[in-house]
DODOMAR-561198 format. One record per residue: residue number from 1; x, y, z of N, C-alpha, C in turn. Coordinates in steps of 0.05 Angstrom, whole numbers. Atoms other than C-alpha are relative to their C-alpha. Example, Ala and Ser with C-alpha at 12.3 -4.5 7.8 and 13.67 -1.06 7.14 Angstrom:
2
+------+--------+--------+--------+--------+--------+--------+--------+--------+--------+
! resi !   n_xx !   n_yy !   n_zz !  ca_xx !  ca_yy !  ca_zz !   c_xx !   c_yy !   c_zz !
+------+--------+--------+--------+--------+--------+--------+--------+--------+--------+
!    1 !     18 !    -24 !      0 !    246 !    -90 !    156 !     18 !     24 !      0 !
!    2 !    -16 !    -24 !     -1 !    273 !    -21 !    143 !    -15 !     22 !     14 !
+------+--------+--------+--------+--------+--------+--------+--------+--------+--------+
//
This chain:
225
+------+--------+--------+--------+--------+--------+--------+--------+--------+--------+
! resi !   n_xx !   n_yy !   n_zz !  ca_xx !  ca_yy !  ca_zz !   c_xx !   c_yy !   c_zz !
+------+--------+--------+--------+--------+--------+--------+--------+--------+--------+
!    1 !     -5 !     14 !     25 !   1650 !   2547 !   -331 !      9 !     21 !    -21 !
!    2 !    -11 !    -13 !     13 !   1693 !   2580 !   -380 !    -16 !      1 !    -35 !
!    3 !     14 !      0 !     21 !   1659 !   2606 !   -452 !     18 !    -19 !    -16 !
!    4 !    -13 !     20 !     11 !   1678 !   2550 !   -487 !     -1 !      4 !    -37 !
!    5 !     18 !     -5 !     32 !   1647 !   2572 !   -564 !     33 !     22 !     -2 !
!    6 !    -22 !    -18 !     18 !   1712 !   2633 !   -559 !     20 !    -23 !      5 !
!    7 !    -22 !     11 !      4 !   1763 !   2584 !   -540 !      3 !    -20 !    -30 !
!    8 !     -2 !      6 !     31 !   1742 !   2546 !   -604 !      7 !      3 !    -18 !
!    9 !    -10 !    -17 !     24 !   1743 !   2594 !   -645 !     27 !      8 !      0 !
!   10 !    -33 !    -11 !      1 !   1815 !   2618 !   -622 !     16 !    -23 !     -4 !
!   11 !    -13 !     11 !      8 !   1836 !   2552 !   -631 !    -10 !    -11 !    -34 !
!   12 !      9 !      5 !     23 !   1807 !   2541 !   -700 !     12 !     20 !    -20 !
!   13 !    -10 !    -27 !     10 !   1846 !   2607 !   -724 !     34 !    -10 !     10 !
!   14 !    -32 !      9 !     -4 !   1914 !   2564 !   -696 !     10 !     11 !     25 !
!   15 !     -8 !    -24 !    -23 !   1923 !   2595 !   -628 !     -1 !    -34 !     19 !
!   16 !    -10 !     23 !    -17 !   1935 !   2520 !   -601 !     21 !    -10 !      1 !
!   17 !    -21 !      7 !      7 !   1992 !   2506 !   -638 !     22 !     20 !      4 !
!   18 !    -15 !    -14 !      2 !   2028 !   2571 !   -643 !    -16 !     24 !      9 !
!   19 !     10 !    -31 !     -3 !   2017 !   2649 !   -629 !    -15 !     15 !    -21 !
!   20 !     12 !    -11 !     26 !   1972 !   2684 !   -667 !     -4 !     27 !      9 !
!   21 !      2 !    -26 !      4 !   1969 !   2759 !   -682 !    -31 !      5 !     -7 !
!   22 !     34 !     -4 !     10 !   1889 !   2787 !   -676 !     -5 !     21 !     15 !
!   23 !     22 !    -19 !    -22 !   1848 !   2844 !   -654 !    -17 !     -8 !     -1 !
!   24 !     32 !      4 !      0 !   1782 !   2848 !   -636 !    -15 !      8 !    -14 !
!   25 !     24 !    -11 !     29 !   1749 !   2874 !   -691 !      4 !    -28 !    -27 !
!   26 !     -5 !     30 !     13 !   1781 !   2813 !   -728 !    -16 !    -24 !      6 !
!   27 !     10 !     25 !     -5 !   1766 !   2761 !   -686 !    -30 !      4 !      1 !
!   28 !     32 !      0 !     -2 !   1699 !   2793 !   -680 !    -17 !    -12 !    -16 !
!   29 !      3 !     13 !     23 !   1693 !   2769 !   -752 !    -13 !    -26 !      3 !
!   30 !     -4 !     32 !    -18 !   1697 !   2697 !   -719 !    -21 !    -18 !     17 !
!   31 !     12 !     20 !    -20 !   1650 !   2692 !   -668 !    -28 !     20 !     -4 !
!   32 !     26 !    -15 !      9 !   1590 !   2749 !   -695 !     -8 !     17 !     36 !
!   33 !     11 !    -13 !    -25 !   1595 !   2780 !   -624 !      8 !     30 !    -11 !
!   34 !    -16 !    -21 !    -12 !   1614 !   2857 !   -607 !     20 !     -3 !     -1 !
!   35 !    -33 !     -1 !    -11 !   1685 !   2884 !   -607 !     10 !      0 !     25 !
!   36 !     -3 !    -14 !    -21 !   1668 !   2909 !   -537 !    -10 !    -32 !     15 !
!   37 !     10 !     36 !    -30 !   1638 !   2827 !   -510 !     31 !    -12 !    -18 !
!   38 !    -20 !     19 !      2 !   1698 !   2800 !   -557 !     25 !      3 !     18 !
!   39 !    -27 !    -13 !    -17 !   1753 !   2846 !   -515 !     -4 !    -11 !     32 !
!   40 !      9 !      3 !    -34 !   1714 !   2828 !   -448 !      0 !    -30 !      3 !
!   41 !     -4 !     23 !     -3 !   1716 !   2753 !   -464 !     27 !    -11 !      6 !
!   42 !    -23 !     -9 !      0 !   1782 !   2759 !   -482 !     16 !      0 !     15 !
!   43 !    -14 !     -8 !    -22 !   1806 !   2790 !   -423 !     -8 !    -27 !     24 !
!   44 !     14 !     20 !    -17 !   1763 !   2736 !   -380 !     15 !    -30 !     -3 !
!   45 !    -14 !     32 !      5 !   1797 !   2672 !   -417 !     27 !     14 !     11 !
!   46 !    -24 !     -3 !     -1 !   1864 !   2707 !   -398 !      6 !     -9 !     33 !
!   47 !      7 !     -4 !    -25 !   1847 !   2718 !   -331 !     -8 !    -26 !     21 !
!   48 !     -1 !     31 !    -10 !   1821 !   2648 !   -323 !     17 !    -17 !     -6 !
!   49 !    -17 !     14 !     16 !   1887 !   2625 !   -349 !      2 !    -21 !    -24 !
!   50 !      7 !     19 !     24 !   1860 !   2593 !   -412 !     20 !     13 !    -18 !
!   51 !    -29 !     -3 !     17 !   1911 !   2628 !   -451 !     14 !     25 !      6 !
!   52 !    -11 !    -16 !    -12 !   1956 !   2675 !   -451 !      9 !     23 !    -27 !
!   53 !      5 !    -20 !     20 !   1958 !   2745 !   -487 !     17 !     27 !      4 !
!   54 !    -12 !    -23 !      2 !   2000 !   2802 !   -497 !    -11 !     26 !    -18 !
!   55 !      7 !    -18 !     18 !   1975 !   2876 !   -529 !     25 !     17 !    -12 !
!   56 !    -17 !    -12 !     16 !   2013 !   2899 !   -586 !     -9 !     17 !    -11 !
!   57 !     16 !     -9 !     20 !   2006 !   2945 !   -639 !    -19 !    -13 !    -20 !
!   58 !     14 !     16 !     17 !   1959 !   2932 !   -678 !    -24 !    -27 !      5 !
!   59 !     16 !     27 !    -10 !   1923 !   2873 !   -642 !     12 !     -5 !     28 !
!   60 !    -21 !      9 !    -21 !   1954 !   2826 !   -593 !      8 !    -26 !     -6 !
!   61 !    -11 !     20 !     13 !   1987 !   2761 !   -594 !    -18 !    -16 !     29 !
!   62 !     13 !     23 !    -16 !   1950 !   2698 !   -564 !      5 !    -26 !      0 !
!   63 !     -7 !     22 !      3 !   1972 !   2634 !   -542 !    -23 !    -17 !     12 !
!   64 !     24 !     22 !    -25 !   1920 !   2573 !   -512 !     26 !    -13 !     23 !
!   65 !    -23 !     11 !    -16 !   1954 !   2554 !   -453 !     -6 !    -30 !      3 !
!   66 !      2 !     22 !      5 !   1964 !   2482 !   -434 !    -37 !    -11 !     14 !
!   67 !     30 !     11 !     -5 !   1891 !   2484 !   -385 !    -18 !     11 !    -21 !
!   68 !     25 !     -1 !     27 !   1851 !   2514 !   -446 !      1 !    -20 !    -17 !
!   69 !      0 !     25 !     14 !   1874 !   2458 !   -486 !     -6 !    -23 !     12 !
!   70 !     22 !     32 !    -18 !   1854 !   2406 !   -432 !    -26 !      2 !      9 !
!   71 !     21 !      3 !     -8 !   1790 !   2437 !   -426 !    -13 !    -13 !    -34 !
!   72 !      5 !      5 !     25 !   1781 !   2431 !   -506 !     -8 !    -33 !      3 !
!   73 !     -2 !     32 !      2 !   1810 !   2353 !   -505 !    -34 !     -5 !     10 !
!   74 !     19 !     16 !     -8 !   1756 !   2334 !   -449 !    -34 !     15 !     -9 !
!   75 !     23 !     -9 !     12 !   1695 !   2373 !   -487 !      1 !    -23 !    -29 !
!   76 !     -6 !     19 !     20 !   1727 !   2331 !   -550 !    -14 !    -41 !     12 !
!   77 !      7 !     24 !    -13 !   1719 !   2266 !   -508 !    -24 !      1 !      1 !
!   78 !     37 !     -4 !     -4 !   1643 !   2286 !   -488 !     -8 !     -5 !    -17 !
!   79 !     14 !      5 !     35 !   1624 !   2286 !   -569 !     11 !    -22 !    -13 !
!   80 !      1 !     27 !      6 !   1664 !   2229 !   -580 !    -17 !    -12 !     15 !
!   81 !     12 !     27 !    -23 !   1629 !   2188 !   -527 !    -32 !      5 !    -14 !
!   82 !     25 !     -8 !      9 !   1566 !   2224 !   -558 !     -7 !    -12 !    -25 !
!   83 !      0 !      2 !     37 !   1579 !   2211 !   -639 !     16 !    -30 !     -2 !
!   84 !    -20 !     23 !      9 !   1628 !   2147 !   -633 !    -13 !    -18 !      9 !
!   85 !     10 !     27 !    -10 !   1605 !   2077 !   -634 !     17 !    -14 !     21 !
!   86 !    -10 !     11 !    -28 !   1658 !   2061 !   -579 !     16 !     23 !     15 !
!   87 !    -11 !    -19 !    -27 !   1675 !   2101 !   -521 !     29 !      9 !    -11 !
!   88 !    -34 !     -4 !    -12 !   1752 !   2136 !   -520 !     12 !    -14 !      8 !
!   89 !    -11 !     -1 !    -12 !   1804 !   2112 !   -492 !     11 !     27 !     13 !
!   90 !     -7 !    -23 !    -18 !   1820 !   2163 !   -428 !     36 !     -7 !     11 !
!   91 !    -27 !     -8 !    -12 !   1893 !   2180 !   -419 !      5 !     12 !     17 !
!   92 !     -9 !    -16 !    -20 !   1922 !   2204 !   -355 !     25 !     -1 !      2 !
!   93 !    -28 !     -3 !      1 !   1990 !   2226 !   -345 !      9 !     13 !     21 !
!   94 !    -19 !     -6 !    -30 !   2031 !   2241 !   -282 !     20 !      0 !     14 !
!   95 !    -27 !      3 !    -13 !   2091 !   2243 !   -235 !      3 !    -26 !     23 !
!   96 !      0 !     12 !    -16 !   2106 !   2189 !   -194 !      5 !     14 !     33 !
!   97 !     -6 !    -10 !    -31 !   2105 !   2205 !   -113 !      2 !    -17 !     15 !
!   98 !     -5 !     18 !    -29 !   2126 !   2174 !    -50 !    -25 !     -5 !      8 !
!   99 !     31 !     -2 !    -14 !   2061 !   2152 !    -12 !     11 !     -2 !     32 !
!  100 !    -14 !     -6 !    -40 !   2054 !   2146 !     64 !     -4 !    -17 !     10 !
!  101 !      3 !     25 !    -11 !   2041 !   2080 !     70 !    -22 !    -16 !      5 !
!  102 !     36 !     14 !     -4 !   1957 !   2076 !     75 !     -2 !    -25 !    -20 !
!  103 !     17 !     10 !     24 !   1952 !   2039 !     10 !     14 !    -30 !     10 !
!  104 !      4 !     29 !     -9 !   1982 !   1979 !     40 !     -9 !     -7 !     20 !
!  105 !     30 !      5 !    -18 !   1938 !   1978 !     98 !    -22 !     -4 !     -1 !
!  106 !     29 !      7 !     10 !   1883 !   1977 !     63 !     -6 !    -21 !    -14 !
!  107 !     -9 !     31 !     12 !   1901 !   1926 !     13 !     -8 !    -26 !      9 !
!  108 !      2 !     25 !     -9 !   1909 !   1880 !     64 !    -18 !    -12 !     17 !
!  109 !     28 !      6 !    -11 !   1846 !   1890 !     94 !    -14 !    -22 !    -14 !
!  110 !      9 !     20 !     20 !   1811 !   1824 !     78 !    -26 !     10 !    -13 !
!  111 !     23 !     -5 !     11 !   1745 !   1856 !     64 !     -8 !     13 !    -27 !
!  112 !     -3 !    -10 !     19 !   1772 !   1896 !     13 !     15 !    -19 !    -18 !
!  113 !    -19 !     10 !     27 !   1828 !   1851 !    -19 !    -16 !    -20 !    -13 !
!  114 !     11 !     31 !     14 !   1776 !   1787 !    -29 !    -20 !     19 !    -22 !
!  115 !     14 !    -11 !     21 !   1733 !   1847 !    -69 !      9 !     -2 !    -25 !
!  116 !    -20 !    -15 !     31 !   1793 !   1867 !   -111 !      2 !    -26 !    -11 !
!  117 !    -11 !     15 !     21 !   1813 !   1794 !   -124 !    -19 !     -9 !    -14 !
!  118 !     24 !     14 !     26 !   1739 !   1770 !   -151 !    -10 !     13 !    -10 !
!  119 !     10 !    -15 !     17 !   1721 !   1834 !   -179 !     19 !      4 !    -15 !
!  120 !    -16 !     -3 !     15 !   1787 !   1849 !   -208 !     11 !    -17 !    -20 !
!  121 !    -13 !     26 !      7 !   1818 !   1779 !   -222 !     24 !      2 !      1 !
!  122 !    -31 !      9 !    -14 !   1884 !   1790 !   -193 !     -1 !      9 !     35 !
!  123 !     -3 !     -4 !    -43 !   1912 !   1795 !   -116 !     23 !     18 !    -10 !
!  124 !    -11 !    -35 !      8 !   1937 !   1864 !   -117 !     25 !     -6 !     16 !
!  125 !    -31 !     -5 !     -7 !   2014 !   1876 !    -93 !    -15 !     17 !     30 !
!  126 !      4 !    -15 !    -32 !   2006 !   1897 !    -11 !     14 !     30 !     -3 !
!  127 !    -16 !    -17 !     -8 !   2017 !   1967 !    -28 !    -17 !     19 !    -24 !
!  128 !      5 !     -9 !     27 !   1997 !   2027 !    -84 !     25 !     24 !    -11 !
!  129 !    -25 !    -15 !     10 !   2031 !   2067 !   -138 !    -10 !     38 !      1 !
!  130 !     17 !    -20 !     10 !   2009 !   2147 !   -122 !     21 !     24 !    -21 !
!  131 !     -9 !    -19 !     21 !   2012 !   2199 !   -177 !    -12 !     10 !      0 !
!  132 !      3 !    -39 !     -1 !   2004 !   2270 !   -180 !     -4 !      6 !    -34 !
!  133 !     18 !     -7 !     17 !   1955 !   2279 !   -244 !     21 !     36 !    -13 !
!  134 !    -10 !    -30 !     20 !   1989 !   2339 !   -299 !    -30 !     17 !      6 !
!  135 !     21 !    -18 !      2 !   1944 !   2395 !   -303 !    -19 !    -11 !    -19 !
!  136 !     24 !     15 !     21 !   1916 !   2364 !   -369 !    -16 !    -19 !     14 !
!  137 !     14 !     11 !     -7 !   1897 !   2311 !   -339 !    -14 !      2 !     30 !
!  138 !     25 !    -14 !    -18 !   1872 !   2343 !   -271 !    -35 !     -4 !    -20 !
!  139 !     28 !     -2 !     23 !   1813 !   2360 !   -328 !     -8 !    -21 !     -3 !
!  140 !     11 !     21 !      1 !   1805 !   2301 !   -349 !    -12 !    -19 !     16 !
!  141 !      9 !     15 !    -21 !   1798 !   2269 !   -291 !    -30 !      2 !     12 !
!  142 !     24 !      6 !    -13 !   1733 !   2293 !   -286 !    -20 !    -17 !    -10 !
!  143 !      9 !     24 !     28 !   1717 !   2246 !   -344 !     -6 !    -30 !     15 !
!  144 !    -10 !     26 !    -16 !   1742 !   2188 !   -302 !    -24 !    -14 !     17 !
!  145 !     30 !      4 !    -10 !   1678 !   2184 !   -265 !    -23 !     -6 !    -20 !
!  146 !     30 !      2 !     10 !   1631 !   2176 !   -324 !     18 !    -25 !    -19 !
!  147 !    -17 !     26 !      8 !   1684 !   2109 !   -351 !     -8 !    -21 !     14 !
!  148 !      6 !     16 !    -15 !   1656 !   2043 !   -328 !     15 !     -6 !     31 !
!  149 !    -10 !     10 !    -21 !   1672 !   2019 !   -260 !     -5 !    -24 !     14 !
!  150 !      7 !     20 !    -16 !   1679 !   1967 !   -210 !    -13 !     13 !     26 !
!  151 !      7 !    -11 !    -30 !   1641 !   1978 !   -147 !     18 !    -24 !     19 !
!  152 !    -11 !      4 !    -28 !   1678 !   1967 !    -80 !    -19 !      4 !     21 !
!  153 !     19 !     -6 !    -18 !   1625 !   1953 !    -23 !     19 !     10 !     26 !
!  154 !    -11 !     -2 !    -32 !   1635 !   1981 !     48 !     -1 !    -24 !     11 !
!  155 !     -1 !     24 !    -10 !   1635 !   1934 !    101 !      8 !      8 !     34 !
!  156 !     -4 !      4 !    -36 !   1640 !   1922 !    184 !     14 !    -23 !      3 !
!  157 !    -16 !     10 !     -8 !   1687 !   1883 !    207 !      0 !    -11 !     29 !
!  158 !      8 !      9 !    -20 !   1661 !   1873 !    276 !     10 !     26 !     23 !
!  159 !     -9 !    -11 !    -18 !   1701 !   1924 !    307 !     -3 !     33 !    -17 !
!  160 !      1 !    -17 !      5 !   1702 !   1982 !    261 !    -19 !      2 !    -30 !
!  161 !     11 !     -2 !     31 !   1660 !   2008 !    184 !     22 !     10 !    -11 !
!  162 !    -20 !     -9 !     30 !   1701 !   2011 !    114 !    -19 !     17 !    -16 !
!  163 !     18 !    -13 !     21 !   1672 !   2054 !     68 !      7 !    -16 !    -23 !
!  164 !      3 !     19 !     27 !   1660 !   2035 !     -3 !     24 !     22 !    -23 !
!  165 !     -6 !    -16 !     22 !   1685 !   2070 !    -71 !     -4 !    -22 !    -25 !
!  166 !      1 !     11 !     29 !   1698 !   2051 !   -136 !     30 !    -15 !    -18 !
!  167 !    -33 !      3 !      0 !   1769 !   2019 !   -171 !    -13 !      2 !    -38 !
!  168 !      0 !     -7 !     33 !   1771 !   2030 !   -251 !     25 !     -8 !    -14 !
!  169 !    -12 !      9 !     23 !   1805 !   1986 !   -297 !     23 !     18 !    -15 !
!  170 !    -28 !    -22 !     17 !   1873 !   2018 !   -322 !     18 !    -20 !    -14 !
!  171 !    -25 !      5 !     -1 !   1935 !   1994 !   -353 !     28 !     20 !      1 !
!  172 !    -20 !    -18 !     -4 !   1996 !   2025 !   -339 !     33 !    -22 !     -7 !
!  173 !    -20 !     13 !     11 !   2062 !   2005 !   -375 !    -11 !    -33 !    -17 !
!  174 !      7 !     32 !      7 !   2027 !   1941 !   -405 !     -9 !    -18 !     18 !
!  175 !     -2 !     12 !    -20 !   2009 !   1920 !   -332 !    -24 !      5 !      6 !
!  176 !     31 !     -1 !     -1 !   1932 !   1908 !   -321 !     10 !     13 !     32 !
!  177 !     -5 !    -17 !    -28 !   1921 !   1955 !   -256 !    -38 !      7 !      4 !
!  178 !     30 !     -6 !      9 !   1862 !   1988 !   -241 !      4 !     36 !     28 !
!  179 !      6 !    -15 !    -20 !   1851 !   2061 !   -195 !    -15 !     -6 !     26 !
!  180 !     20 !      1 !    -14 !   1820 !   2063 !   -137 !     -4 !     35 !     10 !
!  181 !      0 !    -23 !     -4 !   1779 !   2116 !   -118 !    -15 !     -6 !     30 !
!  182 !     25 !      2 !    -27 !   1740 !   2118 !    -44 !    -17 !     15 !     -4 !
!  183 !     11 !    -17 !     -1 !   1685 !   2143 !    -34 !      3 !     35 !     28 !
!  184 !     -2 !    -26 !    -25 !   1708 !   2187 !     28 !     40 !     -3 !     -1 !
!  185 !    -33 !     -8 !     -4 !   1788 !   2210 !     25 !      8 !     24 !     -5 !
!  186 !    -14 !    -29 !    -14 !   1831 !   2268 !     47 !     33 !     10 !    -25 !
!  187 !    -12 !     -4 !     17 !   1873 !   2263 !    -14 !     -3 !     27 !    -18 !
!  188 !     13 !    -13 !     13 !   1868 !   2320 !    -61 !      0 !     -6 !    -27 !
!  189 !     15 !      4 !     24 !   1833 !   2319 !   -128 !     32 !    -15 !    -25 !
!  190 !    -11 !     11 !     20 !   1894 !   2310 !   -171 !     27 !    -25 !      0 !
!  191 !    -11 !     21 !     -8 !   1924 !   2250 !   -135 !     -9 !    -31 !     -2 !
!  192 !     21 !     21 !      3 !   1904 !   2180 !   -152 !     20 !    -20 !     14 !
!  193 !    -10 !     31 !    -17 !   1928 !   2103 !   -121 !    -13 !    -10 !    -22 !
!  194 !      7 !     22 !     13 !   1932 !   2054 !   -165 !     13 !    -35 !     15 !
!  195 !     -7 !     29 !     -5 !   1937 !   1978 !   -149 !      2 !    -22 !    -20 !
!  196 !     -1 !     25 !     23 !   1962 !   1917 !   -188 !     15 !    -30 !      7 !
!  197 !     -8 !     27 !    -11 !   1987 !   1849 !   -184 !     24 !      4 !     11 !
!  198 !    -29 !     -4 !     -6 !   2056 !   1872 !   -181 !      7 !     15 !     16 !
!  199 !    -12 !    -24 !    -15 !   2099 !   1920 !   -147 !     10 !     24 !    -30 !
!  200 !      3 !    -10 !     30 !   2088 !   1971 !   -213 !     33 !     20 !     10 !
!  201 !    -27 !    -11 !      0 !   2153 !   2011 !   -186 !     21 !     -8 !     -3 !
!  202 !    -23 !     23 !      8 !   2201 !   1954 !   -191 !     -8 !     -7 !    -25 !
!  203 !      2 !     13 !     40 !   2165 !   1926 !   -262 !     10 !     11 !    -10 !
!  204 !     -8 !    -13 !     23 !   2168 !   1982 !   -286 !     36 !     22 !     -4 !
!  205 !    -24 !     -7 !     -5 !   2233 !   2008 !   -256 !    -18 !     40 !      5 !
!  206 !      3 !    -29 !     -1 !   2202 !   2079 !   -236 !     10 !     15 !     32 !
!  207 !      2 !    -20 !    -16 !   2219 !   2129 !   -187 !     -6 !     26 !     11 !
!  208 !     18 !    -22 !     -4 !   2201 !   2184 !   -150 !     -8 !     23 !    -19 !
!  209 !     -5 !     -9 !      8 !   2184 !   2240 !   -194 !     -3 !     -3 !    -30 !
!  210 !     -3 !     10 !     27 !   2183 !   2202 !   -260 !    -25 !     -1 !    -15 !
!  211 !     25 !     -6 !      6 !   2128 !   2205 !   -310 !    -11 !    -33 !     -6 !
!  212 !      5 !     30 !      6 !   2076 !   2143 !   -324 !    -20 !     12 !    -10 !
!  213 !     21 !     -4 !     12 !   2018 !   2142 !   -367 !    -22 !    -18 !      9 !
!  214 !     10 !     27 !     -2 !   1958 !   2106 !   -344 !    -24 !     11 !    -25 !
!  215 !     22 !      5 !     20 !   1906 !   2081 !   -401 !    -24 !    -17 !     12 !
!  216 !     33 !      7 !     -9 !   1835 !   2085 !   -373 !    -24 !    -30 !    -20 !
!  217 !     11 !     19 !     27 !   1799 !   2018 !   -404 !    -31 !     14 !     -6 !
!  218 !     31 !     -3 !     11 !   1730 !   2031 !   -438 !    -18 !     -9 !     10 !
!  219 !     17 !     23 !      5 !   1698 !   1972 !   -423 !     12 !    -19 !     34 !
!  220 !     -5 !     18 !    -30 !   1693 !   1919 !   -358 !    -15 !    -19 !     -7 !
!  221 !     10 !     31 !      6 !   1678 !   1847 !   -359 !    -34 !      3 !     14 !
!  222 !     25 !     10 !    -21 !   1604 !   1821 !   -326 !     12 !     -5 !     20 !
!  223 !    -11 !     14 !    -25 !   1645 !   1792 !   -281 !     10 !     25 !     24 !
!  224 !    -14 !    -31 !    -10 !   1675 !   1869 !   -259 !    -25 !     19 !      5 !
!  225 !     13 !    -26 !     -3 !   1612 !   1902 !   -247 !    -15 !      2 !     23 !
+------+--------+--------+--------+--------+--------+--------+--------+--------+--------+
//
């Protein structure tokens, strides 16, 4: 876990927005540490690619890169959810990708689609939309887990077991959707499936490559839980 108290402070001094010129005897000013723990932190956020730093005369110049600022956001989120009388809305943002064809196999599994249509309240499109999570939202995503959900039970089928997971309320383009997550898949972390009534690549006209935003809902009916 990255010291989160200096990236603060370097962004509270403008080093989110733009480049800032500082030594360590300055910033030391800042954070009441050592010149010798502020140079060694320093070097550590660089190193963990939280920003990015060049030594000049005189100081050096420091930028936050884009994952120090998506660790900031989802610390921001945590104290909203802490201090705000209603949850965030969670933004995710991503590329559209080809898939390989699971998500409409599974779909059409009846054990799963009669879940989606009385927990969801629609009959999902035989198929999903996957997207490849930005770095920002990589981060966030770990948020995504503590956002209400629907549970998805496992299930036997007579011949084989489904596992279970979870599906989470989204919209995407104005198009009620929702993620699904399993609880057991070979996907990696910053890939998600979403499902919706439609075929969300024809609604929305997207193709491979292209960016979509999905908006995590807050909130889930009684009827969704």
């Amino acid at each position: 876990m990255p010291d989160i108290e200096y990236l603060k402070r370097l962004a509270l001094i403008g080093a989110v927005n733009k480049i800032i010129k500082v030594s360590s005897s300055e910033f030391q000013k800042h954070t009441g540490a050592s010149s010798k723990t502020v140079a060694r932190k320093l070097k550590q956020l660089e190193e963990e690619g939280l920003i990015e730093r060049k030594i000049v005369p005189g100081g050096q110049l420091i930028k936050m890169t884009e994952k120090g600022i998506g660790i900031l956001k989802s610390e921001y989120i945590q104290y909203s959810k802490i201090f705000s009388p209603e949850p965030e809305i969670l933004e995710l943002e991503g590329k559209v990708l080809k898939g390989l064809g699971e998500g409409k196999y599974y779909v059409n599994i009846p054990g799963y689609r009669k879940q989606f249509e009385e927990k969801l309240h629609f009959s999902p499109f035989p198929g999903t939309l996957n997207v490849q999570l930005t770095e920002n939202s990589s981060i966030f995503q770990n948020l995504l887990h503590e956002m209400p959900a629907v549970k998805v039970e496992g299930f036997n089928d007579g011949e084989r077991t489904f596992g279970g997971g979870k599906c989470y309320p989204v919209v995407v383009g104005g198009i009620e959707a929702a993620v699904v997550a399993p609880e057991r898949t070979h996907y990696p972390p910053d890939l998600i499936e979403i499902i919706a009534p439609v075929k969300l690549r024809d609604a929305l006209e997207l193709n491979d490559g292209d960016r979509v935003v999905i908006q995590v809902k807050s909130q889930v009916t009684e009827n969704q839980k």
